[in-house]
BAMAR-377878 format. One line per field, with one value per residue (C-alpha): x, y, z. Coordinates in steps of 0.1 Angstrom, whole numbers, always signed. Layout:
N
c1 X ... .
c2 Y ... .
c3 Z ... .
***
This chain:
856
c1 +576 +553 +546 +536 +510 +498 +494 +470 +454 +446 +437 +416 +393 +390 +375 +352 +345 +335 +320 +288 +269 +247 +209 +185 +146 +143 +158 +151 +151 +182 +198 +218 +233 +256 +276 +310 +299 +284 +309 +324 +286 +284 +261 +237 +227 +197 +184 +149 +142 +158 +182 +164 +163 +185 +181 +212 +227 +232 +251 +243 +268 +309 +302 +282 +284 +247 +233 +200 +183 +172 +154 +172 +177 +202 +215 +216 +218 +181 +171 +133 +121 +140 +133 +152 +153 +144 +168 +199 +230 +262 +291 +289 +249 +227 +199 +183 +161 +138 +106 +90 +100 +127 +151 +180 +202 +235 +258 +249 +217 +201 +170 +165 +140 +115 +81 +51 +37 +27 -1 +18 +58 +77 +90 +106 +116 +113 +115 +100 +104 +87 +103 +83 +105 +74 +77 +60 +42 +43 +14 +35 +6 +18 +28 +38 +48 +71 +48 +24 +46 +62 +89 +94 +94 +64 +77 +54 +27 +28 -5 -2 -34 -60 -48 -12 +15 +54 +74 +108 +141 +161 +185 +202 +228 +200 +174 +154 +123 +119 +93 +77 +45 +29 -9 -34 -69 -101 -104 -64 -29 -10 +22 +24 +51 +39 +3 +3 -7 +17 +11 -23 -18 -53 -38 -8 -14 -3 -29 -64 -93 -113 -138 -155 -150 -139 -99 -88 -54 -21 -2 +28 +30 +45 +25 +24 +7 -31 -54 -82 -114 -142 -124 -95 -118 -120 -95 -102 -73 -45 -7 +3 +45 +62 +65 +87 +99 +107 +103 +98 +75 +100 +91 +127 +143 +141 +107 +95 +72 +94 +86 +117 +125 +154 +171 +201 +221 +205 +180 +154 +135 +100 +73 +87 +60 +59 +75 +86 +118 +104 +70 +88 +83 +119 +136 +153 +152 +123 +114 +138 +126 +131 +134 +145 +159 +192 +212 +232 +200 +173 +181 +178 +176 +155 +124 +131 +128 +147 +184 +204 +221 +214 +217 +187 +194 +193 +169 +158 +151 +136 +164 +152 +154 +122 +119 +98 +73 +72 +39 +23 +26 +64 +84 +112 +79 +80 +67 +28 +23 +10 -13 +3 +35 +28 +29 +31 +61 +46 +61 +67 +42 +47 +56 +35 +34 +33 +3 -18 -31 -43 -60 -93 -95 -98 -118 -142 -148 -129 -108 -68 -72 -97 -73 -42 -66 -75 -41 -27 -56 -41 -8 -4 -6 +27 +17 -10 -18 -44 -65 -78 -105 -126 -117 -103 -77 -53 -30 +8 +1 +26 +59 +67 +85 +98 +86 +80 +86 +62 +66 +43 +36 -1 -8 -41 -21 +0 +21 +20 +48 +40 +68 +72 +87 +75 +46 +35 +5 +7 +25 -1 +30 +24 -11 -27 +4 -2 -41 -35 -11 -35 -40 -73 -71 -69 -103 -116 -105 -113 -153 -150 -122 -146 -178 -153 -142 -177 -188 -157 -165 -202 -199 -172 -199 -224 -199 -190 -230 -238 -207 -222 -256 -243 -219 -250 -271 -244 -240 -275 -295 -317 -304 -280 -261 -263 -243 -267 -266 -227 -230 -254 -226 -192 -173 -136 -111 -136 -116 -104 -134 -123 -144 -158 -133 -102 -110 -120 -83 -68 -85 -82 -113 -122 -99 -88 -110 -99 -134 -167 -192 -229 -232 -203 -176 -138 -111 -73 -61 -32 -36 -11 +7 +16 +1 -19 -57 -85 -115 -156 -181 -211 -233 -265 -281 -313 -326 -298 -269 -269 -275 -243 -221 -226 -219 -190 -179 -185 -170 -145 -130 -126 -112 -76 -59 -36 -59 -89 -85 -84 -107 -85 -112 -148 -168 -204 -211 -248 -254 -219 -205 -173 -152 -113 -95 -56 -47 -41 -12 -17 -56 -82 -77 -102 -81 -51 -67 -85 -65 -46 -12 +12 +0 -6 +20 +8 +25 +10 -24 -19 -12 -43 -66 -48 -54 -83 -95 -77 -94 -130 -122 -115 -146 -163 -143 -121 -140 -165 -192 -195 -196 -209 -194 -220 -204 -170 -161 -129 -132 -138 -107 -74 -43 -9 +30 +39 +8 -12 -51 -72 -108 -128 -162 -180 -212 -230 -219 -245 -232 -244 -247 -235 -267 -280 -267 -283 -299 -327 -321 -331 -311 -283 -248 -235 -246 -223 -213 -248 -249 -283 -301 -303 -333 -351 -356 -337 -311 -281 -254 -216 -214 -229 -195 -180 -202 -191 -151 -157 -166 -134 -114 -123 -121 -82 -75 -88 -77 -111 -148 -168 -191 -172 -168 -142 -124 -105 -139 -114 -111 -144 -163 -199 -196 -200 -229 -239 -240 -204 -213 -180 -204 -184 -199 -162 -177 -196 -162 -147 -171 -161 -127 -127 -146 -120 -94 -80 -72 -41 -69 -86 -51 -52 -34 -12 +4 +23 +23 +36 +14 +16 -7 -8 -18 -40 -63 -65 -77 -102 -116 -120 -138 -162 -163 -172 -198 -218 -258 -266 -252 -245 -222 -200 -172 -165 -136 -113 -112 -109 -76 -64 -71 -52 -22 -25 -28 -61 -72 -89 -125 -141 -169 -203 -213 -247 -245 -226 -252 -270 -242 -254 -286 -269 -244 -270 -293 -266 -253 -292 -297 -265 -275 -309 -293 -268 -303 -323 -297 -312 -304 -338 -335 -362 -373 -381 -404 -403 -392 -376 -345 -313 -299 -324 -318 -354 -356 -350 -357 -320 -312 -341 -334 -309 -272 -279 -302 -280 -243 -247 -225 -223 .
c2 +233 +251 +219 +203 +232 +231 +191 +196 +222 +202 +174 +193 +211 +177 +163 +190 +183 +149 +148 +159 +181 +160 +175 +174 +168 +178 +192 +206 +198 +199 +178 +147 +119 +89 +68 +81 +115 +111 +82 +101 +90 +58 +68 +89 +125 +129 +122 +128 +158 +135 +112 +81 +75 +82 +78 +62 +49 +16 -13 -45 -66 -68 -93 -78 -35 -33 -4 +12 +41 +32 +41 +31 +32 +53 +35 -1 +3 -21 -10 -5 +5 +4 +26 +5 -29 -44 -24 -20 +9 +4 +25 +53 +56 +81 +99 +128 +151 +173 +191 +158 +135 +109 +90 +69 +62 +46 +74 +70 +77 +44 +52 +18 +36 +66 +78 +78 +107 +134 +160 +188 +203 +188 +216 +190 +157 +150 +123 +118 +112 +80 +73 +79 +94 +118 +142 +178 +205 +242 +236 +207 +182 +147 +140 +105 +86 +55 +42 +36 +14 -8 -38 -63 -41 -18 +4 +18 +42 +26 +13 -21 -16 -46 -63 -49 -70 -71 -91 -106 -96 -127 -127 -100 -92 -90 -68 -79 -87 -129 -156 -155 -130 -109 -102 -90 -103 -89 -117 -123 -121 -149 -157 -173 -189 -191 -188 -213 -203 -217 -195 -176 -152 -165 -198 -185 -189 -158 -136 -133 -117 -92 -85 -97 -65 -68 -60 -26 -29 -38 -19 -21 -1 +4 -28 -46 -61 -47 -58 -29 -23 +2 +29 +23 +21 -11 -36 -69 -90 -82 -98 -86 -75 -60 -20 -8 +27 +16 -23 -34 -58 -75 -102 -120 -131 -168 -165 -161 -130 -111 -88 -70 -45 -18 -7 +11 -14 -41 -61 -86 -105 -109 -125 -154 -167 -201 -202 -240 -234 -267 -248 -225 -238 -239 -246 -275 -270 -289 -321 -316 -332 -313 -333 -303 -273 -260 -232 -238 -239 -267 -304 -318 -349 -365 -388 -427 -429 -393 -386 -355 -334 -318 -286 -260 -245 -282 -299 -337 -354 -389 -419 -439 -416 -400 -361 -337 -316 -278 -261 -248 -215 -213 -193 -228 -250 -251 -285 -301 -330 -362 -382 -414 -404 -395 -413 -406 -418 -420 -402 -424 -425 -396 -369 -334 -304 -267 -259 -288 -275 -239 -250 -267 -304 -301 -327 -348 -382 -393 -432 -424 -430 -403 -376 -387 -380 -345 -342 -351 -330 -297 -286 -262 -300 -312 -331 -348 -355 -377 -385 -419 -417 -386 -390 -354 -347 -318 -306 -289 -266 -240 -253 -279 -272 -287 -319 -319 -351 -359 -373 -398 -422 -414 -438 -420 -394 -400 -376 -388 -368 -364 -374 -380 -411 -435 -446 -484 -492 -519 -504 -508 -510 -550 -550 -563 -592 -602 -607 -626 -650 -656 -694 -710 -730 -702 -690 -721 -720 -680 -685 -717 -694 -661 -683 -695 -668 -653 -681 -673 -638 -641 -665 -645 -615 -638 -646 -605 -596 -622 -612 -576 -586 -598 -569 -545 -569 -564 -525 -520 -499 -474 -440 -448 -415 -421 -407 -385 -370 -369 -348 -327 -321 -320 -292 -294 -306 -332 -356 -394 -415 -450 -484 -492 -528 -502 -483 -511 -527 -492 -489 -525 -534 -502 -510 -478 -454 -418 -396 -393 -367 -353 -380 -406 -421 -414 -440 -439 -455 -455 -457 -477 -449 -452 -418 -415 -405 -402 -421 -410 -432 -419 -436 -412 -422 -400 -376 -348 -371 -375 -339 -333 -357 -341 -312 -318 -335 -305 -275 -290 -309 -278 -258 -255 -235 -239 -241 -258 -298 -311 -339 -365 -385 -397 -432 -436 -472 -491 -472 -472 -432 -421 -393 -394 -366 -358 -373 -350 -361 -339 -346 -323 -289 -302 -335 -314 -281 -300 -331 -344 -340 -312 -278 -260 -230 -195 -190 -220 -211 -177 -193 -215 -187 -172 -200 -211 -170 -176 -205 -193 -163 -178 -198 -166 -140 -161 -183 -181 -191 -178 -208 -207 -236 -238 -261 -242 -259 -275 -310 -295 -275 -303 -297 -309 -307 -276 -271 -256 -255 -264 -267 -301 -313 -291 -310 -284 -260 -240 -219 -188 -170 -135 -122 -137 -122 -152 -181 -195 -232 -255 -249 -275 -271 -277 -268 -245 -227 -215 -182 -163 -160 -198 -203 -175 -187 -156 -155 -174 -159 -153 -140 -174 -185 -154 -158 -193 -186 -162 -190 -213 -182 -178 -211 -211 -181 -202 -239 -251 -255 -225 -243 -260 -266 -245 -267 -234 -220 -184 -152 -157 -129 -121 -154 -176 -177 -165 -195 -202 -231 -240 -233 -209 -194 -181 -159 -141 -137 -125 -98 -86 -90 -65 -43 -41 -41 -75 -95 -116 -128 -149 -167 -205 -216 -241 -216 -202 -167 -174 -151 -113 -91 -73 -104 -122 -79 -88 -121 -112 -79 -96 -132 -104 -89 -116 -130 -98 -107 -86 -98 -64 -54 -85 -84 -98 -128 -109 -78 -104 -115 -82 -75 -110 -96 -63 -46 -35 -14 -32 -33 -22 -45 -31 -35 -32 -63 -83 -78 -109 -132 -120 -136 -167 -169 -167 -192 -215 -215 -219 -249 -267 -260 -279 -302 -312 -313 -333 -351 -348 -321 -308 -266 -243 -220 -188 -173 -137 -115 -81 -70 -67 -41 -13 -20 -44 -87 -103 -138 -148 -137 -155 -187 -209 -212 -248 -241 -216 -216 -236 -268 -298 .
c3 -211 -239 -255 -223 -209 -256 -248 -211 -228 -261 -235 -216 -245 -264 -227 -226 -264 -257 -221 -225 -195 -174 -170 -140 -150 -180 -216 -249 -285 -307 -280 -292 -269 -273 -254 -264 -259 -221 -216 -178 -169 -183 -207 -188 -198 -179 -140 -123 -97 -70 -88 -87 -126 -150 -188 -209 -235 -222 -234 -208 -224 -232 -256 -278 -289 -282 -268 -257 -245 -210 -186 -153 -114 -107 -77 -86 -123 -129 -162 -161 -196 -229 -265 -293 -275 -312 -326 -307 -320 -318 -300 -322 -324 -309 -297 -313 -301 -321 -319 -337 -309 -302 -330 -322 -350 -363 -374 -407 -402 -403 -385 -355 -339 -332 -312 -328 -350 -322 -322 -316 -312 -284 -259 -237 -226 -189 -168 -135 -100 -108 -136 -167 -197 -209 -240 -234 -253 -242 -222 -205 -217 -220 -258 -254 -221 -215 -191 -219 -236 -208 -219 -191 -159 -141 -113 -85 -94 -129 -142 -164 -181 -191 -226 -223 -222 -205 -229 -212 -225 -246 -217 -192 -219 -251 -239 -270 -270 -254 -262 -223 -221 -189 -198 -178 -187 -175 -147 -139 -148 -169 -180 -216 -240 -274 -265 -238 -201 -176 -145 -132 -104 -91 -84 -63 -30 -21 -44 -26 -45 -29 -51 -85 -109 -137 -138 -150 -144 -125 -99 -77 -47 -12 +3 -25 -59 -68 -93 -91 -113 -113 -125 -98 -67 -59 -55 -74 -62 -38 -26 +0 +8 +34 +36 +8 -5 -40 -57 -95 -111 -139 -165 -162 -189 -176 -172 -140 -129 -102 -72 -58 -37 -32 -1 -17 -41 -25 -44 -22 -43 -21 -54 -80 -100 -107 -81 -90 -116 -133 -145 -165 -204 -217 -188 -200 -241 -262 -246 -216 -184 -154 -123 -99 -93 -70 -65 -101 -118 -129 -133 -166 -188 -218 -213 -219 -264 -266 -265 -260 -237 -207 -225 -217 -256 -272 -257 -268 -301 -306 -299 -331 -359 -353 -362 -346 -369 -368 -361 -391 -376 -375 -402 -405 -416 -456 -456 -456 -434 -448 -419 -431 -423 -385 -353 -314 -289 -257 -222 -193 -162 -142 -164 -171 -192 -178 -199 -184 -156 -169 -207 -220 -235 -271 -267 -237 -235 -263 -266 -270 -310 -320 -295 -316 -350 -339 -332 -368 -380 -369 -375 -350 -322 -318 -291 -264 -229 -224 -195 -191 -166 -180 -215 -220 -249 -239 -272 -269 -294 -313 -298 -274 -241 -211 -197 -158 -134 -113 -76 -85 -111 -123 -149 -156 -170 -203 -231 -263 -285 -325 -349 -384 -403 -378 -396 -376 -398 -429 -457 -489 -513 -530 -515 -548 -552 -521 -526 -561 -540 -511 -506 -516 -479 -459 -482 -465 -431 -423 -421 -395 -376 -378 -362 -338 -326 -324 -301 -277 -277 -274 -244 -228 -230 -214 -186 -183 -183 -152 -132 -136 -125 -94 -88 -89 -70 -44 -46 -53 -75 -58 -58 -79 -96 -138 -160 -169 -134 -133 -169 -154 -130 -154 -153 -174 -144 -129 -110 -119 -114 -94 -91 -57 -61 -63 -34 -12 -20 -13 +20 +29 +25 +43 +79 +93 +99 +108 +109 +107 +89 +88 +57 +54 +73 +65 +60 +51 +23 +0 -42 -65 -67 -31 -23 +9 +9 +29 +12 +23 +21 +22 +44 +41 +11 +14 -14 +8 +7 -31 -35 -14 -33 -66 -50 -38 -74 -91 -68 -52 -85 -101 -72 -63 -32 -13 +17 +3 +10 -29 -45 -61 -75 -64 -71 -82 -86 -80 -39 -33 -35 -23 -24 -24 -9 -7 +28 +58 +76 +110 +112 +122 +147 +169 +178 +179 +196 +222 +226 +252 +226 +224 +229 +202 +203 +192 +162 +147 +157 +143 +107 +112 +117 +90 +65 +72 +62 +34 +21 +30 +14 -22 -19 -13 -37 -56 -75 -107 -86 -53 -27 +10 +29 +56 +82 +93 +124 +139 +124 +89 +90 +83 +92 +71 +73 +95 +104 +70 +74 +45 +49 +40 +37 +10 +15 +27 +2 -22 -50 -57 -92 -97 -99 -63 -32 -8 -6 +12 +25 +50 +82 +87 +97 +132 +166 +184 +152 +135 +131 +144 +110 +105 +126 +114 +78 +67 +42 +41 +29 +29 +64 +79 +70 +88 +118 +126 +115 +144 +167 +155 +163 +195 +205 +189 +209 +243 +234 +245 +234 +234 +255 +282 +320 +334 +364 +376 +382 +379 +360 +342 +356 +348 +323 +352 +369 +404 +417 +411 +386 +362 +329 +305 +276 +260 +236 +264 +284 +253 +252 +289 +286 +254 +269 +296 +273 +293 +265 +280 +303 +272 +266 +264 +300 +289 +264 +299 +285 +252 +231 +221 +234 +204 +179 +207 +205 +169 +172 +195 +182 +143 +161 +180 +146 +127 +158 +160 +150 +121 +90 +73 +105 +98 +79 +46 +50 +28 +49 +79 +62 +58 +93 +102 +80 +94 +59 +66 +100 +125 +131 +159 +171 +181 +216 +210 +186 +205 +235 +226 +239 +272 +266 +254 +283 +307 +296 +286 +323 +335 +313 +320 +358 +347 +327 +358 +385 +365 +346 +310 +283 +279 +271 +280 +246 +256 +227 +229 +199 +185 +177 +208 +182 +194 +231 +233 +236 +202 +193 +190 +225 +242 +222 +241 +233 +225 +200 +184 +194 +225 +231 +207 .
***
């Protein structure tokens, strides 16, 4: 019995030897931690205030004794910052704390890691409610912070400062530090592998800039990613995420940039960028092709000329005995590359690279030949893409990736591999034998073969230069766009140039036409690669339509959204110009908003109005230049699968310099949709664009024209004239029906009720927001899509703005009147003028609706 209660109480002091004490907050120097001794706690020896985070010594693996000091959440065990991830201890390493900081150890003493030099003694080491592991002074100033030097993961209230970078971990198991980079620049954030961009949060269709400061940093919180600048007051770009109490911004190990949040030990992931698996670099090894991507992970195989397996860690390797060079940079290189001994195995059509889309040409406007030379020239190019139409030489520099398939076979496009010991040229080895043995006949026979051939060449020329004359006799020379004006116009990413002989084969011979526009006529038609488009000729070949086209070649070829319509390539030849746009398989909302077809349900004209501010908000905040569209109407906004807007037809579009907030122009546009300031000569600027989104919105929200005969002749109140004529002005009723806060009453019929009160106020107070006269008191379209998304509060329009659609409903409903008597269209211009803001007649409201934003 004595030796049993001498065993329990040998048991029991060697248990409270070992287990260390648990602390709460915070605690002092000559503390030391290690995972046997706080192994009851799995390694943790100290929590924040509320138990959110806890600090350890972690291992993430059982294959490997590899353990780190981490910073973690306590629930579901996510480790969000870690001290020695370079330098890993084993089991019976540890932590020491001292009044010169932080060292983790082996037991030996080998030294794997430590903080900085500080300025003063540490009095404690605390960590947050936030979870920031922070060292103190006696003054409780901040010594050193683990926010300041972040590893693959920000939490909320964490700043990710400009120039700093989230590395990703090796893999979940090797918290060391990975190949795949977070930066963020002073314009974006980017992933990288090996100094190659292959994601831009600017180009996710989710991330919408509201402003052009200069970024500052990154930050997570409860409604989602922020980009801010001017000293934190202004936010630069924005994605917006459901409420959350706690989520994490992680670099993963594979990759991807990922937004999760945290209800308990439940992890939603609600941000993946790329969000296409395939985009990632290594995804499938060097020179893997990725085809696709399931549940188990991507699917891989080598390129036609490569062999290997399917293997992300292995990759492929040239078929034919071909070896891949090492860039210059890399530590395995020991060897100098000799030109003669290095040639280029071409991709097959319709294959990409991740880094394509997001870097410069090393060189423009260069033959295939001289791109392979500049190539061989540097040692850091493993490998080309080359574009045939424009010339432009793209390099794979520092290490070569995956290889992404295409759904289409672009045969503009082509990779071109570098490899070594595939030399193709002549060898020179016997050169001077064979030139002693040369036969004294062939001496003879070479100068009657060289004029031969000159004659065949020279007449073949001739043949070439008259089929030429006739071709431009045919498409004519005047106003004819030189290469001199499309340079003027070149931007890097201009599209793929087509002959008017292509397009007239894809369109069949220009057969089905699908719409018209202020300067051309549109036509479907279908490329060799089987893709649909929707070709433009322009038909308006005055001094304005040319002016438009090379607008529209140089903004819209360099602009990519995911509700902008994109340019696929454009044709200049003799009078002939034509633009070539992706194809819109659902048409255009006017056709399917005021068509006899299927009702448009609510939902989907929610998104629409939702997109389409989207898209006009990019052109306005998003891009370098800021770019006023001009003509936002119905038929310009294009509708594909599920029922995604994007906006067309930039040919009214005018980009504007940072240093000019408007722009004087001569008044176009379209009737019904002008905002007030365009027949004033004022200045035209951003909130033109807002005034006529208002319009579109209203006339979404009522399924019908703005100005439009109402056969019910019912519910339209003071809108309708006296005389009980069916005349609606919409916008007008809109007015009366939010001031009587009736705004079921504005529903589209045929919807039977199938709206939401709430959404269908929204709508209506940001259109009336958007419509009021005075530019200053419209809003900007960012804050209208934060509005639409409900992240920002909604505006209240001013009455005494809006009072001006009084004038307009009234004298549209006198001049249609008119128009019916006297059966002509002829609008009476009533020429009085001050301001309706300060309660007097202005010029806008005594000008008819026709003239302004009467019917089209």
């Amino acid at each position: 019995m004595g030796t049993l209660l001498l065993f329990l109480s040998t048991s029991f002091l060697f248990h409270v030897l070992v287990s260390g004490v648990t602390y709460t907050e915070s605690i002092s120097p000559n503390f030391t931690a290690s995972s046997f001794k706080f192994i009851d706690n799995a390694g943790a020896f100290l929590f924040s205030h509320n138990g959110t985070f806890k600090v350890a010594i972690f291992n993430p693996g059982v294959q490997k004794a590899h353990y780190y000091l981490c910073v973690m959440h306590a629930v579901s065990g996510t480790v969000i910052w870690s001290a020695n991830r370079d330098g890993p201890i084993s089991s019976s390493g540890k932590m020491i704390l001292t009044a010169i900081g932080i060292t983790i150890a082996e037991q030996d003493g080998n030294e794997k890691w430590s903080t900085p030099p500080l300025r003063s003694s540490v009095h404690a080491l605390q960590l947050t409610e936030m979870g920031n592991l922070v060292l103190l002074d006696q003054l409780n100033h901040s010594l050193w912070e683990s926010f300041q030097y972040p590893t693959d993961t920000i939490v909320m209230g964490q700043h990710l400062l400009e120039d700093t970078i989230l590395s990703s971990a090796v893999s979940d198991d090797d918290l060391s530090t990975g190949d795949y980079k977070l930066t963020v620049s002073d314009s974006d954030v980017m992933l990288q592998w090996y100094g190659q961009t292959y994601w831009k949060l600017s180009m996710d269709a989710r991330a919408y800039r509201n402003s052009n400061y200069i970024n500052e940093y990154m930050e997570i919180n409860g409604t989602g990613l922020f980009l801010f600048g001017r000293n934190g007051s202004a936010v630069v770009t924005q994605v917006t995420l459901p409420p959350s109490k706690f989520r994490i911004a992680q670099l993963d190990a594979s990759g991807q940039f990922m937004i999760s949040s945290f209800l308990g030990t439940d992890r939603k992931q609600e941000f993946v960028g790329p969000p296409d698996g395939c985009r990632i670099p290594f995804v499938c090894g060097r020179i893997g092709l990725c085809t696709g991507t399931t549940y188990n992970g991507p699917i891989c195989s080598c390129p036609q000329g490569f062999l290997g397996g399917s293997q992300n860690s292995s990759g492929c390797v040239p078929s034919d005995g071909f070896s891949l060079p090492l860039a210059c940079n890399s530590a395995k290189n020991v060897t100098q590359l000799n030109s003669s001994d290095v040639s280029y195995l071409r991709l097959g059509y319709g294959m990409s690279y991740f880094s394509i889309d997001f870097s410069e040409p090393i060189e423009y406007g260069v033959n295939l030949s001289v791109c392979q030379d500049v190539c061989t020239a540097d040692c850091s190019c493993l490998g080309i893409y080359y574009q045939n139409s424009s010339g432009s030489c793209y390099a794979f520099e520092n290490e070569l990736g995956s290889i992404i398939a295409s759904t289409t076979d672009d045969d503009d496009h082509l990779g071109y591999i570098k490899t070594l010991g595939g030399n193709d040229s002549p060898s020179n080895n016997g050169s001077t034998n064979q030139r002693q043995d040369f036969p004294v006949f062939a001496l003879v026979l070479l100068p009657f073969t060289g004029f031969f051939i000159i004659v065949v060449f020279s007449f073949l020329w001739w043949r070439k230069w008259s089929f030429l004359k006739i071709k431009e006799t045919k498409l004519g020379h005047a106003n004819s766009i030189s290469s001199g004006d499309l340079d003027a116009f070149y931007i890097p990413g201009l599209p793929q140039r087509f002959d008017y002989e292509e397009l007239e084969v894809a369109t069949d011979n220009f057969k089905t036409k699908i719409g018209s526009g202020g300067f051309g006529v549109v036509y479907k038609g279908t490329l060799p690669d089987k893709s649909a488009v929707a070709v433009k000729k322009i038909t308006n070949l005055g001094v304005q339509g040319k002016k438009d086209f090379c607008t529209e070649i140089a903004v819209i070829g360099n602009i990519h959204h995911v509700n902008l319509v994109k340019l696929r390539g454009f044709c200049a030849q003799g009078r002939q110009r034509l633009l070539v746009y992706e194809y819109m398989n659902r048409g255009s909302l006017d056709r399917t908003l005021f068509g006899s077809g299927p009702v448009l349900e609510w939902q989907e004209r929610f998104e629409i109005a939702l997109g389409t501010a989207r898209g006009l908000a990019y052109l306005h905040s998003g891009c370098e230049q800021k770019i006023i569209h001009c003509d936002v109407k119905p038929e310009n906004i294009l509708l594909h699968d599920c029922f995604r807007a994007k906006i067309s037809d930039f040919g009214l579009s005018k980009l504007l310099g940072p240093e000019q907030s408007s722009l004087f122009t001569t008044m176009r546009g379209t009737r019904g949709y002008l905002a007030p300031e365009w027949l004033t000569n004022s200045a035209i600027s951003e909130k033109t664009d807002v005034y006529s989104f208002g319009m579109v919105l209203l006339e979404l929200v009522s399924g019908r024209k703005n100005c439009s005969m109402d056969a019910s002749n019912s519910g339209c109140g003071q809108s309708i004239s006296s005389s009980g004529s069916g005349f609606v002005y919409f916008p007008l009723f809109a007015l009366e029906m939010h001031e009587q806060g009736n705004y079921l009453e504005l529903a589209d019929p045929r919807l039977e009720g199938r709206v939401t009160s709430e959404e269908m106020e929204r709508l209506v107070r940001v259109a009336l927001c958007c419509v009021q006269e005075e530019p200053l008191l419209r809003p900007t379209m960012v804050s209208v899509v934060g509005m639409l998304e409900s992240s920002t509060p909604l505006g209240q329009p001013r009455i005494e703005s809006l009072n001006f659609l009084r004038f307009y409903g009234r004298r549209f409903t006198e001049a249609s009147m008119i128009g019916e008597e006297n059966e002509q269209s002829d609008i009476i211009l009533y020429p009085e003028a001050t301001s309706t803001t300060n309660g007097s007649h202005a010029c806008f409201s005594y000008i008819s609706s026709q003239q302004i934003s009467g019917p089209r």
